[in-house]
C-alpha positions in Angstrom: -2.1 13.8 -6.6 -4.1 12.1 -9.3 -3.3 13.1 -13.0 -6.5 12.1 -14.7 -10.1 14.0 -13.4 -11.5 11.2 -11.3 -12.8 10.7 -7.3 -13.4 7.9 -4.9 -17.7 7.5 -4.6 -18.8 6.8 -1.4 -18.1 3.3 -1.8 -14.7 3.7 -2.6 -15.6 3.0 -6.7 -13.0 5.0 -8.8 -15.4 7.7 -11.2 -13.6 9.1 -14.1 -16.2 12.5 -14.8 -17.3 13.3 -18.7 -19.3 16.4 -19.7 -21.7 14.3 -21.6 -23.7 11.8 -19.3 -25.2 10.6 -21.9 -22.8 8.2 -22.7 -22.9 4.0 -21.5 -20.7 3.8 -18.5 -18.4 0.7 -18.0 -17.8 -0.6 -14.5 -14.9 -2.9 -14.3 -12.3 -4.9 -11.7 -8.7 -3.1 -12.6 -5.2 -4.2 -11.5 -2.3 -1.9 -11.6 0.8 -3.5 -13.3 2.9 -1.6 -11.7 2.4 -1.9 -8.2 -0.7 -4.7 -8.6 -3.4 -3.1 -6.7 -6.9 -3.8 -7.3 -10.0 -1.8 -7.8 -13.6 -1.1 -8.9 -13.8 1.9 -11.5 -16.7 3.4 -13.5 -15.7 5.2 -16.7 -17.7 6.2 -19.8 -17.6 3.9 -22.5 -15.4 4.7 -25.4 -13.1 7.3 -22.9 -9.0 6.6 -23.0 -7.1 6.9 -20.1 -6.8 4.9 -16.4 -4.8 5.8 -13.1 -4.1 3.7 -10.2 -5.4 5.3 -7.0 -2.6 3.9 -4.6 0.6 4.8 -7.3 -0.5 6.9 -9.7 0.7 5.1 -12.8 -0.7 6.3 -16.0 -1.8 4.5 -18.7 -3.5 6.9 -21.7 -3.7 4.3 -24.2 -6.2 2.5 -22.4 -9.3 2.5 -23.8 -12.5 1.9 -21.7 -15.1 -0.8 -23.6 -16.9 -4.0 -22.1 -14.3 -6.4 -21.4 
């Protein structure tokens, strides 16, 4: 069970939801470091907070921005 409000698109792309759509989005290649699994995830710019889909680990501090 996933702690942070996101779902798998169709495509298997991690989408963390906001209220406000009108906000940039940021799509990005993440690696766990806890269990180093890899992923596409679309979050909206400026929004904290990332979860690994296979283990769950949580990391709030993470803040999403154009890497």
């Amino acid at each position: 069970m996933s702690l942070l409000y996101w779902h798998l698109d169709p495509h298997g792309v991690q989408m963390y939801a906001h209220a406000d759509r009108g906000l940039q989005w940021v799509r990005q290649s993440c690696k766990c470091p806890a269990c180093g699994h890899t992923w596409q995830a679309v979050a909206p710019r400026g929004s904290a907070g990332i979860e690994c889909p296979k283990c769950h680990e949580v990391d709030l501090s993470f803040v999403w921005k154009e890497r």
